[in-house]
N, C-alpha and C positions, 0 to 999 in steps of 0.2 A: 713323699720320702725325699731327702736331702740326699744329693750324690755329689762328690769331689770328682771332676773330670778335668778334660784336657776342652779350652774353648781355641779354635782356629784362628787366626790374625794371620797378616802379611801379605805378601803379594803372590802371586800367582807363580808356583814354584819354587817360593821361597818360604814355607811354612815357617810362623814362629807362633807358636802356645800362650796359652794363660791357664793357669790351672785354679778354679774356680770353686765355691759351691754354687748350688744349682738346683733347680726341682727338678727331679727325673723326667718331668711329664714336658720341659722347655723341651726348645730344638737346639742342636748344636754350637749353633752360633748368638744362639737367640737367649734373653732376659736371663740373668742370675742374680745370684744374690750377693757375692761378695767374694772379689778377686781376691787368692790366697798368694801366687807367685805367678814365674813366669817359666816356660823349657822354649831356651834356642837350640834345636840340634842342627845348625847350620853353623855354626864355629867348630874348629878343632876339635877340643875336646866340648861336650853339649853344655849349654851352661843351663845350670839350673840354682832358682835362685826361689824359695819357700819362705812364709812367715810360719815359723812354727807355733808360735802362742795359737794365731788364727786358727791353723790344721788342725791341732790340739785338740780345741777346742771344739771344729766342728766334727772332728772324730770321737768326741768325748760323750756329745747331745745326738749319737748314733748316724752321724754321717757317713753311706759308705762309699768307697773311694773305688775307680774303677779299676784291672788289672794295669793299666799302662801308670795311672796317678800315683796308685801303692807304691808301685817300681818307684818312680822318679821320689816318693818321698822317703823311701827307704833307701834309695842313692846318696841325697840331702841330710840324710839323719835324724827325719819327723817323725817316725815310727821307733828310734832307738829313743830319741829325747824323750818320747811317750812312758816308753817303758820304764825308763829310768827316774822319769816322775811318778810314774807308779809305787815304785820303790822305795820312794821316800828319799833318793840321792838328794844333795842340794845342788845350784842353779851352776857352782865351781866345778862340780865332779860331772855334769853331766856337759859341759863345754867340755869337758876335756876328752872324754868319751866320744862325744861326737865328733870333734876334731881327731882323735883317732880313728875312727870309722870313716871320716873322709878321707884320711889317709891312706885307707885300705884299698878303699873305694878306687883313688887315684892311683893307688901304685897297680892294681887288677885293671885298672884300664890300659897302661902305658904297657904292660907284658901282654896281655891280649893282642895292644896292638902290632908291637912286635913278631909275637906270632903269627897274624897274617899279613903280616909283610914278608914273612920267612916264606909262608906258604906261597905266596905271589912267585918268588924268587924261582923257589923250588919248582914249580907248575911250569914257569917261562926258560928254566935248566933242560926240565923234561920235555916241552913243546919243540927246542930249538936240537935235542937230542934227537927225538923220532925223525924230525925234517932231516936230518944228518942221516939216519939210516935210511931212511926213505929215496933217500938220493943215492946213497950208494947198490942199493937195490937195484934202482932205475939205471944207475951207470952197469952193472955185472950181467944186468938181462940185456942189456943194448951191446955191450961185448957179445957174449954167448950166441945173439941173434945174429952178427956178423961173423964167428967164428962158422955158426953153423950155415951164411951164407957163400962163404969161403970154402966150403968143404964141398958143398952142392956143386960149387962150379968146379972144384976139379976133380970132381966125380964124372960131370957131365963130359970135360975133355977128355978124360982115359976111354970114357967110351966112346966116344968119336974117335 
């Protein structure tokens, strides 16, 4: 059986992909058949870069694509151009399509990322808030311990 995967490249903690077909029975890094693109998730935003005719094509003669391959080709717009050749669109309507779909793609990334940036924000609001009460605690108990060692001693001299 034919599978679309993800094949390893780069240096040692610097992972960068090729997204292949492949016999399921190869090893990871080992013999395929015919490099389809490539995913850097080491840039900014991940770059991913697919031949769709290829994909098509090997999804067509029943190749199946792993859960991580599907994602990155359904990011790219392999699986929408699919469709949409299914359909009978022509080659005008489905560029267009799919360039909106990456559009979508990109703007769901830029507001995601926003979002945990907010959440970073918020988290280091709330971190630097508790340290705040935390210290005034530690200040009210360290009074209190002195008030009440202020009271001991002139308890102690009344009665003497």
């Amino acid at each position: 059986m034919v599978k679309i995967r993800l094949r390893r490249k780069g240096k040692k903690f610097y992972p960068v992909y090729d997204v292949v077909a492949v016999s399921s029975r190869s090893r990871r890094d080992g013999a395929f058949i015919e490099r389809l693109g490539y995913y850097d998730p080491n840039t900014k935003k991940s770059t991913i870069k697919i031949n769709h005719d290829r994909a098509i094509y090997w999804l067509d003669i029943g190749a199946q694509p792993t859960k991580i391959a599907k994602l990155l080709m359904s990011y790219d717009g392999v699986l929408l151009h699919r469709f949409l050749q299914k359909k009978g669109k022509n080659i005008v309507e489905i560029n267009e399509e799919v360039e909106k779909h990456r559009n979508v793609v990109a703007a769901r990334y830029e507001r995601r990322k926003k979002l945990r940036e907010q959440r970073i924000i918020k988290k280091a609001k709330d971190e630097k808030k508790k340290a705040e009460e935390s210290a005034k605690e530690k200040e009210e108990l360290a009074k209190a311990s002195e008030s009440a060692e202020v009271t001991d001693t002139v308890e102690e001299t009344i009665e003497k």
